[in-house]
N, C-alpha and C positions, 0 to 999 in steps of 0.2 A: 494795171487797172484800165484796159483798155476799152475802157464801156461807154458808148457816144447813148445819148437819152435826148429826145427831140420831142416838143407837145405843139399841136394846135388847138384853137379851138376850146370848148369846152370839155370839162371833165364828165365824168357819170353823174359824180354826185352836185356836180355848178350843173347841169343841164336839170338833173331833178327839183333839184331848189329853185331854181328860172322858171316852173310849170310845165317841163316838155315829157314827154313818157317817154323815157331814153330807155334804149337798150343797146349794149357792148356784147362786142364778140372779140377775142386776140386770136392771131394764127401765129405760130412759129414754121422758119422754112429757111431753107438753105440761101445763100446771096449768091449762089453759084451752082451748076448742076457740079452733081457729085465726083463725076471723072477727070474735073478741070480744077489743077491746084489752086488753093489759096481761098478759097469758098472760108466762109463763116455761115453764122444764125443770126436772123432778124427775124423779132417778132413785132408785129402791127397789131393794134386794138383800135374799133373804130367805134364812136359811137353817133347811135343815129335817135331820132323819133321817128318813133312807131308810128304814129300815124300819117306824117307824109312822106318818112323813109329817108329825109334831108340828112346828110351830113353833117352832126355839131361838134364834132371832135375828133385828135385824132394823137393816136401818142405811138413812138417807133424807138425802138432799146437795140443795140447792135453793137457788131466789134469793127466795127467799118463805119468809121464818119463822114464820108463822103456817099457810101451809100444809105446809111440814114437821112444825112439832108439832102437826097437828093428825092427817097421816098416822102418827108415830110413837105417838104415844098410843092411836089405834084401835090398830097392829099389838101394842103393850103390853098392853090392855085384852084383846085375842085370844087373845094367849099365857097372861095370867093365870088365863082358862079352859080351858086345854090345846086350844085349837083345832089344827087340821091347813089343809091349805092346802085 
């Protein structure tokens, strides 16, 4: 079960309940280009408000834990400065 799961932030449904008009998008994608062994999948879901486009969350699922928290910490580190997407 080598499944690393990492959250920041607010969820879809905590950011809706708080009053923000959130909306989520998740990509899935390789941790590695395809020709270099040892690659996995990470997927990222981010979620924002719509109206100013800020960053309120941010959740990362992978079979690489050092590349998950290395993704969720950037998107932490992002949001801590009010980044937008």
């Amino acid at each position: 079960m080598n499944l690393y799961i990492a959250s920041t932030g607010l969820t879809t449904q905590e950011a809706i309940r708080h009053g923000f008009k959130a909306r989520s998008a998740a990509i899935t994608a390789r941790t590695k280009a395809r020709y270099y062994p040892g690659g996995g999948y990470v997927t990222i879901k981010l979620i924002i408000d719509e109206s100013s486009m800020r960053i309120l969350g941010a959740q990362v699922l992978g079979d690489d834990g050092s590349y998950v928290l290395g993704k969720i910490d950037t998107l932490a580190a992002l949001m801590a400065k009010g980044g937008n997407r």
